[in-house]
Backbone as CSV, one residue per row, in Angstrom:
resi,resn,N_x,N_y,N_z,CA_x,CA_y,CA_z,C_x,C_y,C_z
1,UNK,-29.046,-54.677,46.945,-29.696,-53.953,45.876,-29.415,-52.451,45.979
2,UNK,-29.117,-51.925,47.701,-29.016,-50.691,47.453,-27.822,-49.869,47.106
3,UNK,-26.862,-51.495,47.348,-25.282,-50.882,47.175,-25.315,-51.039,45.666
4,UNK,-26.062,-51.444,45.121,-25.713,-51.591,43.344,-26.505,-50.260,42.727
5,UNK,-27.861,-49.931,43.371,-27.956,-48.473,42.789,-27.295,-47.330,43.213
6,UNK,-26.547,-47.121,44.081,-25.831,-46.427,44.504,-24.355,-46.313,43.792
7,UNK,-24.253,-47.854,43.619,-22.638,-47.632,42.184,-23.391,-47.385,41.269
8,UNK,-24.568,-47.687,40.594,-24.681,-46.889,39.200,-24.637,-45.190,39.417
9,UNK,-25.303,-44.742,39.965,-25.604,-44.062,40.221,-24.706,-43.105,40.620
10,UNK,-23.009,-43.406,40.974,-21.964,-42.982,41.231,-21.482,-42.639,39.851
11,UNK,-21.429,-44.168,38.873,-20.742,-44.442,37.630,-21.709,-43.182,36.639
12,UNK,-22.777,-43.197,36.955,-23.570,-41.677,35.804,-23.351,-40.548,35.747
13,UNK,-22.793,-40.647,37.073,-22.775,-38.954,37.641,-21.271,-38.663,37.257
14,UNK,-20.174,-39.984,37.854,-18.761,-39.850,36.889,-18.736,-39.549,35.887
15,UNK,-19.490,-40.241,34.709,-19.670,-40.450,33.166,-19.653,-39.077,32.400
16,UNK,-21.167,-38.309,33.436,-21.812,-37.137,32.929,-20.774,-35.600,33.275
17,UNK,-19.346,-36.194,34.393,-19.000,-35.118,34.487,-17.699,-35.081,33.705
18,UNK,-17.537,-35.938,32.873,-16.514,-36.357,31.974,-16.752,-35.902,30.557
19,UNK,-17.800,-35.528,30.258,-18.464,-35.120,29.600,-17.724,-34.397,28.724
20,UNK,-17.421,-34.061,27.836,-16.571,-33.237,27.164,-17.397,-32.269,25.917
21,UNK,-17.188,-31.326,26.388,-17.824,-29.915,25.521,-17.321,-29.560,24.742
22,UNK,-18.053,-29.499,23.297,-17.227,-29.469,21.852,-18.161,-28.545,21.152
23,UNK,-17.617,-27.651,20.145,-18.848,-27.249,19.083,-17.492,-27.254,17.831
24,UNK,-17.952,-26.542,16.615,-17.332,-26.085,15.816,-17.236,-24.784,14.996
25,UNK,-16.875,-24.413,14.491,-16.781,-23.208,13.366,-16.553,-23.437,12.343
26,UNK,-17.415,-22.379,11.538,-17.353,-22.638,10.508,-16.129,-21.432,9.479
27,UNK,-14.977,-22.012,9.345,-13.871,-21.428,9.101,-13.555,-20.158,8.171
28,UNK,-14.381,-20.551,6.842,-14.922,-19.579,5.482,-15.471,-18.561,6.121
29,UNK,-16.501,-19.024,6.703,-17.588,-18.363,7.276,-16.815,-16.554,8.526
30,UNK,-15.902,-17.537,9.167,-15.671,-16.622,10.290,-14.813,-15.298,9.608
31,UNK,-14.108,-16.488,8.960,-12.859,-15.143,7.777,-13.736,-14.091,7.109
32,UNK,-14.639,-14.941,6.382,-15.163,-13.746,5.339,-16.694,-12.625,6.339
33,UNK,-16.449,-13.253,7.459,-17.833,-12.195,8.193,-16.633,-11.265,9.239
34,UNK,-15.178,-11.538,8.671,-14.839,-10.795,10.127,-14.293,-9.238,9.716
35,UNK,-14.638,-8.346,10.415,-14.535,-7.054,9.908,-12.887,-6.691,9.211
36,UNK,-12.193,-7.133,10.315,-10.541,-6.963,10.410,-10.255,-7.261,8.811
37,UNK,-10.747,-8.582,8.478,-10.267,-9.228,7.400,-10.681,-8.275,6.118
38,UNK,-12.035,-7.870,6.549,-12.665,-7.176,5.364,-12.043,-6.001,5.005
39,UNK,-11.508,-5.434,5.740,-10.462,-3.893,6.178,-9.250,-4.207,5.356
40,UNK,-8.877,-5.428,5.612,-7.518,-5.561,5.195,-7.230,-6.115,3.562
41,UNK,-8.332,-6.470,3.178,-8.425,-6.742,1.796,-9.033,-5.822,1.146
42,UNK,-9.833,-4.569,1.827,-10.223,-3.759,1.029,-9.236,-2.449,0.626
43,UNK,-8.290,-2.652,2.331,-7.074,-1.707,1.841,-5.800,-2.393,0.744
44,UNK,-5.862,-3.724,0.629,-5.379,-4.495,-0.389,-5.424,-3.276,-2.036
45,UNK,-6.696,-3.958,-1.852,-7.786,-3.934,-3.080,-7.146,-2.116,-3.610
46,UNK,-7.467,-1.350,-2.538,-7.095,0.309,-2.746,-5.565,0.076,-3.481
47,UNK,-4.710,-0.124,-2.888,-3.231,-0.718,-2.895,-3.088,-0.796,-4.742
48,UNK,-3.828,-2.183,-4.775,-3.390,-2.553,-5.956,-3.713,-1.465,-7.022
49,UNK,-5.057,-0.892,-6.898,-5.395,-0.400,-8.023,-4.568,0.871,-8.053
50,UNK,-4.090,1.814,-6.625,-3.141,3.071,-7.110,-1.766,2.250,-7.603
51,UNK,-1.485,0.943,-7.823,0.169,0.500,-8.302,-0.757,0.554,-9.435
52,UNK,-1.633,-0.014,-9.739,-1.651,-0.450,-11.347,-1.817,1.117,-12.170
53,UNK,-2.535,2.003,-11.340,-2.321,3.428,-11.894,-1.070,3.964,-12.281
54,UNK,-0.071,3.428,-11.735,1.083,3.957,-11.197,2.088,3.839,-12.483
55,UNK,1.664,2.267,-12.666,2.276,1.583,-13.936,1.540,1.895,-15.272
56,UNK,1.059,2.110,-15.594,-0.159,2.535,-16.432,0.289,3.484,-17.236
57,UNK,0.680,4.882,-16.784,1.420,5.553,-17.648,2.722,5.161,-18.138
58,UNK,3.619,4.787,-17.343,4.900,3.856,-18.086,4.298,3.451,-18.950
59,UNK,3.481,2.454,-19.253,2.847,1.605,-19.876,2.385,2.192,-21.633
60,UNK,1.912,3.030,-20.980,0.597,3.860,-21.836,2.124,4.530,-22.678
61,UNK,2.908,5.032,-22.303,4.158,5.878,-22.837,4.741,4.829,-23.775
62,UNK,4.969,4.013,-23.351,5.742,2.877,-24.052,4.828,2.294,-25.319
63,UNK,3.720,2.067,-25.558,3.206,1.637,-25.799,3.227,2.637,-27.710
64,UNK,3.001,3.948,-27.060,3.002,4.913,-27.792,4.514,4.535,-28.340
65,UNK,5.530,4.907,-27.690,6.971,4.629,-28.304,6.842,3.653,-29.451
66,UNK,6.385,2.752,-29.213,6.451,1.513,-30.368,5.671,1.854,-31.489
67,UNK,4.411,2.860,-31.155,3.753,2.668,-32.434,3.969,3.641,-33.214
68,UNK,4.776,5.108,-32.448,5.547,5.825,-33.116,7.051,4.922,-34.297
69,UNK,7.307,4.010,-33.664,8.416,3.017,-34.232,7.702,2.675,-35.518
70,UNK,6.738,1.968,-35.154,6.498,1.034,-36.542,5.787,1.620,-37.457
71,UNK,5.189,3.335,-37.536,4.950,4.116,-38.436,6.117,4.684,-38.932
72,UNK,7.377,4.830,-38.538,8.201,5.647,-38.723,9.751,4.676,-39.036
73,UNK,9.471,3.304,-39.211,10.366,2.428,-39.194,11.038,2.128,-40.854
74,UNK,9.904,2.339,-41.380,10.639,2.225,-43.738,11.210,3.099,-43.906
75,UNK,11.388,4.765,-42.875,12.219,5.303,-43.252,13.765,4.980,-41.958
76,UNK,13.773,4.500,-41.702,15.125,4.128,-41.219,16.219,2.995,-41.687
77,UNK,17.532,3.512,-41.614,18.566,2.045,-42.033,18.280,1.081,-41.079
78,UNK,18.785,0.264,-41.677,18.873,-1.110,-41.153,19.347,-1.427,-39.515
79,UNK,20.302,-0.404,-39.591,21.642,0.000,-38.136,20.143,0.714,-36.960
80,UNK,19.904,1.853,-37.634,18.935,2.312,-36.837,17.473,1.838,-36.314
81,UNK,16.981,1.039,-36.964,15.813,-0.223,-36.761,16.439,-0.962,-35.938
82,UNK,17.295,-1.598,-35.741,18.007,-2.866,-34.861,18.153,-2.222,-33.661
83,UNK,18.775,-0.845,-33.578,19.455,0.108,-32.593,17.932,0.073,-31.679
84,UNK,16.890,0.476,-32.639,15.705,1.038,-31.720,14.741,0.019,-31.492
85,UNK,14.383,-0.831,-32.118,14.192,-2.436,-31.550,14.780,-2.925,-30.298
86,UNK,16.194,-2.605,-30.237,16.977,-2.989,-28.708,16.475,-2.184,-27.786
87,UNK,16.750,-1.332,-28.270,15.687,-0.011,-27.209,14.667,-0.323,-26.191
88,UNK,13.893,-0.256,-27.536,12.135,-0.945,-26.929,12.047,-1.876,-26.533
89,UNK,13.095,-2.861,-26.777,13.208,-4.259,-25.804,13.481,-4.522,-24.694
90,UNK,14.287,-3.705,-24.471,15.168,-3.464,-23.213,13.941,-2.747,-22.063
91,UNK,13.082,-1.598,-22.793,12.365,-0.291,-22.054,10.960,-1.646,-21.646
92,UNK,10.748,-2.236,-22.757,9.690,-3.769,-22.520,9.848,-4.316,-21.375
93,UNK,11.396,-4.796,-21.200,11.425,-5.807,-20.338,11.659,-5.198,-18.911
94,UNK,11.735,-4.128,-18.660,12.583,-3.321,-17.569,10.663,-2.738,-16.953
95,UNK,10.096,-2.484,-17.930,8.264,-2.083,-17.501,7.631,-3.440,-16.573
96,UNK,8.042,-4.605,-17.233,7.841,-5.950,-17.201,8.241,-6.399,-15.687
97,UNK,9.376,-6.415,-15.557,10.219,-6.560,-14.174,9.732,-5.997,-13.414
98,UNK,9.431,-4.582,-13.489,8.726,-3.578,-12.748,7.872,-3.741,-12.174
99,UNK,7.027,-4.531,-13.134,5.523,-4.968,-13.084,5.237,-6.095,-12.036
100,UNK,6.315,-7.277,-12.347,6.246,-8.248,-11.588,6.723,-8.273,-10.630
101,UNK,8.057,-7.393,-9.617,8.266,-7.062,-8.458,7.193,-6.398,-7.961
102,UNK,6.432,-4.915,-8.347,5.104,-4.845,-7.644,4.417,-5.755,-7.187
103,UNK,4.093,-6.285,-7.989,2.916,-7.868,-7.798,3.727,-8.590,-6.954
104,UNK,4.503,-8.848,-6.854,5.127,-9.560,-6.170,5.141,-9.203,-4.562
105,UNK,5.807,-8.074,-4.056,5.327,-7.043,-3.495,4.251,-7.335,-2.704
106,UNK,3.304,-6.894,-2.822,1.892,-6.893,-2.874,1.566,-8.230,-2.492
107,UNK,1.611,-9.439,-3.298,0.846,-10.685,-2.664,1.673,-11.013,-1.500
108,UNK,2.852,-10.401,-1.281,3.772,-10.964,-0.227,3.302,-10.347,1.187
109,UNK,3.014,-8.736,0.855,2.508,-8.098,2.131,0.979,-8.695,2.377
110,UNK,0.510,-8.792,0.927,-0.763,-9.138,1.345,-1.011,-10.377,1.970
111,UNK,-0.200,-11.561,1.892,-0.159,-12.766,2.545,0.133,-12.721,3.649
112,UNK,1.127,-11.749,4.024,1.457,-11.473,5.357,0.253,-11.239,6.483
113,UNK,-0.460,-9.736,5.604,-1.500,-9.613,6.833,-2.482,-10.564,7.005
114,UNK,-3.265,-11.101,6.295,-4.074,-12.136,6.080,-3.728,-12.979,6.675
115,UNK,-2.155,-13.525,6.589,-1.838,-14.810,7.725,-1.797,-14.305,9.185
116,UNK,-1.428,-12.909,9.676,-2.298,-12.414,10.890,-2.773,-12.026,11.516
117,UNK,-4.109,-11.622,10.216,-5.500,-12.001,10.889,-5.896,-13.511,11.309
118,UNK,-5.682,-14.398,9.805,-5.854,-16.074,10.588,-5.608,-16.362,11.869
119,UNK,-3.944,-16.055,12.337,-3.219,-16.252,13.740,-4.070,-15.474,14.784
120,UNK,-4.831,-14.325,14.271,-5.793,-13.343,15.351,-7.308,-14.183,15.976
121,UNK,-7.443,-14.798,14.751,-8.730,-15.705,14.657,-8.650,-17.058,15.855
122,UNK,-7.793,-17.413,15.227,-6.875,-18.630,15.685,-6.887,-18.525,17.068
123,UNK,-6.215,-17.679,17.707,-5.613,-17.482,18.846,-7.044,-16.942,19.619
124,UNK,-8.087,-16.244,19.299,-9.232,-15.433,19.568,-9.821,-17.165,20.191
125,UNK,-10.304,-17.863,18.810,-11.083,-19.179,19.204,-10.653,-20.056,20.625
126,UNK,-9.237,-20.179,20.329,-8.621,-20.817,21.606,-8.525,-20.375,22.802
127,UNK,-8.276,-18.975,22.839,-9.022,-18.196,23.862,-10.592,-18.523,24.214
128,UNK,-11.355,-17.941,23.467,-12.690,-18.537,23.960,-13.433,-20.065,24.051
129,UNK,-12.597,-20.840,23.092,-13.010,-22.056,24.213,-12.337,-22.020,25.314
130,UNK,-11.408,-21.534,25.970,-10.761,-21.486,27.102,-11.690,-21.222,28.224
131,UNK,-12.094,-19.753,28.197,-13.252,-19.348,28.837,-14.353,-20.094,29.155
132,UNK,-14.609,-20.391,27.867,-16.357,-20.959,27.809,-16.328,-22.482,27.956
133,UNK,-15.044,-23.335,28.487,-14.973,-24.595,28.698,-15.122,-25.541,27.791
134,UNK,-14.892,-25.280,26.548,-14.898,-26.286,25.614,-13.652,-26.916,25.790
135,UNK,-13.949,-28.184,25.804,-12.428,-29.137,25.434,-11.907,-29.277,24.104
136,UNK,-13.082,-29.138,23.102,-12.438,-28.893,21.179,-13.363,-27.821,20.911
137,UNK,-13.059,-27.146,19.833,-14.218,-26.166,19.101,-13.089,-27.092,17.595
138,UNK,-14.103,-27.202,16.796,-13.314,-27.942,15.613,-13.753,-27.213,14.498
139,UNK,-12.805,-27.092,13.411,-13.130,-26.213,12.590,-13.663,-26.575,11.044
140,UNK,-14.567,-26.320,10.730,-14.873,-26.346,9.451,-14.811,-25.912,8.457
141,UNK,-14.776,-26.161,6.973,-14.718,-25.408,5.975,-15.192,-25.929,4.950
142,UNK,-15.102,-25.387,3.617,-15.925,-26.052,2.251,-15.362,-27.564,1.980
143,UNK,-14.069,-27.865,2.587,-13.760,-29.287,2.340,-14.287,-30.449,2.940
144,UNK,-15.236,-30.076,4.175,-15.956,-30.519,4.786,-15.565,-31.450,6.127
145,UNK,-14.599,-30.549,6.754,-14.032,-31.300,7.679,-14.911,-31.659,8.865
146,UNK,-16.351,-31.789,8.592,-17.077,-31.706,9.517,-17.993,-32.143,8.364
147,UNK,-18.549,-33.596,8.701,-19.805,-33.583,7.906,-20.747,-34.114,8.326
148,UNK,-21.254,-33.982,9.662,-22.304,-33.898,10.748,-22.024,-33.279,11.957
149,UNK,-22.634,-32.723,12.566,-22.907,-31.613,13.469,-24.109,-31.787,13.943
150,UNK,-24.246,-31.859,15.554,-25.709,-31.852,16.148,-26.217,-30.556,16.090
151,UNK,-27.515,-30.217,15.834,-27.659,-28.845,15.892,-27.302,-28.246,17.439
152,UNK,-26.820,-27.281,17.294,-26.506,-26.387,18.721,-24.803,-26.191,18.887
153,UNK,-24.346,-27.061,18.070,-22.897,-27.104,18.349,-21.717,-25.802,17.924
154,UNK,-22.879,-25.767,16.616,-22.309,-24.320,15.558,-22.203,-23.218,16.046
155,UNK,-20.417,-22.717,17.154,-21.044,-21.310,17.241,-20.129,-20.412,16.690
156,UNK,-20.265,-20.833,15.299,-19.701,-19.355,14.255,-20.543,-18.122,14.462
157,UNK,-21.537,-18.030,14.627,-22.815,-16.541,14.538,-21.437,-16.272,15.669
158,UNK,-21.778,-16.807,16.713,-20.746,-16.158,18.296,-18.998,-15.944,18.076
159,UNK,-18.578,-16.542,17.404,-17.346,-16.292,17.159,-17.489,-14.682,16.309
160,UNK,-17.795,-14.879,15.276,-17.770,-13.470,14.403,-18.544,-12.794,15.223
161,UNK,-19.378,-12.442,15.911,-19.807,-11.143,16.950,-19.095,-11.118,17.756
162,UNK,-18.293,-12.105,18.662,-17.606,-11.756,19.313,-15.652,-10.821,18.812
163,UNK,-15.726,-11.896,17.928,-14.780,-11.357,16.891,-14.541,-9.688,16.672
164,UNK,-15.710,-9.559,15.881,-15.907,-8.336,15.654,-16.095,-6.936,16.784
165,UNK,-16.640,-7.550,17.534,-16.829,-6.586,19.005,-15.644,-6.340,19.555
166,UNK,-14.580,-7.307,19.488,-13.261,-7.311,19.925,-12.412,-6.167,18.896
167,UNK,-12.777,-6.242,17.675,-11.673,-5.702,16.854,-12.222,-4.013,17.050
168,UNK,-13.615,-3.766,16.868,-14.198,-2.647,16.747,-13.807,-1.886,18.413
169,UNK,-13.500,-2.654,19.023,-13.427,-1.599,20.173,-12.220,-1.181,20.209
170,UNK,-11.045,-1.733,19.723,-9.568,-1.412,19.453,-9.824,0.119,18.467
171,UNK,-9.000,0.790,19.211,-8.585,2.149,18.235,-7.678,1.961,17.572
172,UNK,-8.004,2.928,16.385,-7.106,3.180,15.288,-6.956,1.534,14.373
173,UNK,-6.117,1.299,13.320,-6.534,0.321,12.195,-5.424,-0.856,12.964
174,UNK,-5.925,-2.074,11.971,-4.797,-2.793,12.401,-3.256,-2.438,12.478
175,UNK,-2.650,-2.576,13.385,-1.255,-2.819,13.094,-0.915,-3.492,12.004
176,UNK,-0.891,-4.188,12.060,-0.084,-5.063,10.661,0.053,-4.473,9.384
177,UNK,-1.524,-4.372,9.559,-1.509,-3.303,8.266,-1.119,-2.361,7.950
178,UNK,-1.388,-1.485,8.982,-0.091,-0.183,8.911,1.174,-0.683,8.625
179,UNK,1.938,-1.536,8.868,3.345,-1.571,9.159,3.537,-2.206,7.148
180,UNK,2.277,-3.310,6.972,2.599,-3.308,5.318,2.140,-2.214,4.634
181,UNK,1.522,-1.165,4.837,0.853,-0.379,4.055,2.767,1.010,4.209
182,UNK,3.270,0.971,5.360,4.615,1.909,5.448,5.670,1.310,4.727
183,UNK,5.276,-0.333,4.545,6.690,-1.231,3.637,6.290,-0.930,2.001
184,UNK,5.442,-1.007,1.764,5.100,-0.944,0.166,4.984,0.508,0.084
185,UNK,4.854,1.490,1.040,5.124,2.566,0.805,6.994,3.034,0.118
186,UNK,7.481,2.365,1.137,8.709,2.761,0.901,9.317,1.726,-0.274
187,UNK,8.572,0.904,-0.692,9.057,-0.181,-2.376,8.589,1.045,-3.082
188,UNK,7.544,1.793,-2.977,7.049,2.411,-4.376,8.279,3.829,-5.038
C-alpha cells in the first residue's frame, strides 16, 4: 500500500511539473494601447495632411484653368478649343499621377513602419514569455482566436506597460520612422 502511494504521489508531482504555462494577448488591444504605434500613425497622419496641402494648390490652379476655359471657350476656333482641351487633359492627368504616386508613397512607408512596430511587438512578447516562463502566450484579436480564456491568463494590461516602459525609456523617436519620414522627404 505504501509503494502505491508513493507512485502516485511521484506520478502528481511529475504531472504538476509538466505543467505548461500559457496566457494570451489581446492583439488589437496591444497595437492600439502601444505608444510607438500611436507616434507612428500620428506622424503618418501629419505626413499626409502637409502632401495633401502640397497638392492642393496644383489642384486649386488647375481647377481655375478650366473654368477660365469654359467661360472663355465661344470665343475660340475650333483648332484652339481642341488645342486647349489637350492641354487641360494632359495638366489633369499629370496632377492625377502625381496624386497617386504620393499616396502610393505614403501607404508604402506607412506599411513599412507599422509592419515594424508589429515585428517590435512580436519579438518584445517572445522575449517576455521567455523570461517569465511561459511555454505559449497566444494571441488574440476581434476574429476571436481565442474564445475562452480562464480568468488570470490575460496579460495584455502587462504587455502594453511593459511595452511602453520599454519604448519610453529609448531616446530620441523611432528609427524607422526617421529613416521613412528622410525617404518621403526626399520623394517630395
Amino acid at each position: 500500500m505504501k509503494k502505491l502511494i508513493a507512485i502516485g504521489a511521484v506520478a502528481i508531482s511529475l504531472i504538476s511539473c509538466n505543467q505548461e504555462k500559457t496566457a494570451y494577448v489581446d492583439t488589437t488591444k496591444v497595437i492600439q494601447d502601444y505608444q510607438e504605434m500611436k507616434d507612428v500613425e500620428s506622424k503618418f497622419e501629419a505626413r499626409r495632411d502637409s502632401l495633401t496641402q502640397l497638392i492642393t494648390g496644383p489642384q486649386q490652379q488647375f481647377q481655375q484653368e478650366v473654368q477660365e476655359y469654359q467661360q472663355g471657350m465661344n470665343s475660340m476656333s475650333a483648332s484652339q478649343r481642341q488645342a486647349k482641351e489637350q492641354e487641360l487633359q494632359q495638366k489633369g492627368q499629370r496632377l492625377q499621377q502625381q496624386q497617386q504616386m504620393i499616396g502610393q508613397q505614403l501607404r508604402n512607408d506607412s506599411d513599412t513602419a507599422i509592419d515594424e512596430v508589429v515585428e517590435k511587438v512580436k519579438d518584445f512578447v517572445a522575449e517576455y514569455g521567455k523570461e517569465n516562463g511561459y511555454t505559449y502566450i497566444f494571441g488574440s484579436n476581434e476574429s476571436a482566436n481565442i474564445m475562452y480564456a480562464k480568468d488570470g491568463l490575460d496579460i495584455t494590461d502587462e504587455i502594453v506597460k511593459k511595452l511602453n516602459e520599454s519604448y519610453s525609456g529609448k531616446s530620441g523617436s523611432n528609427a524607422a520612422v526617421k529613416k521613412t519620414e528622410e525617404d518621403t522627404t526626399s520623394t517630395e
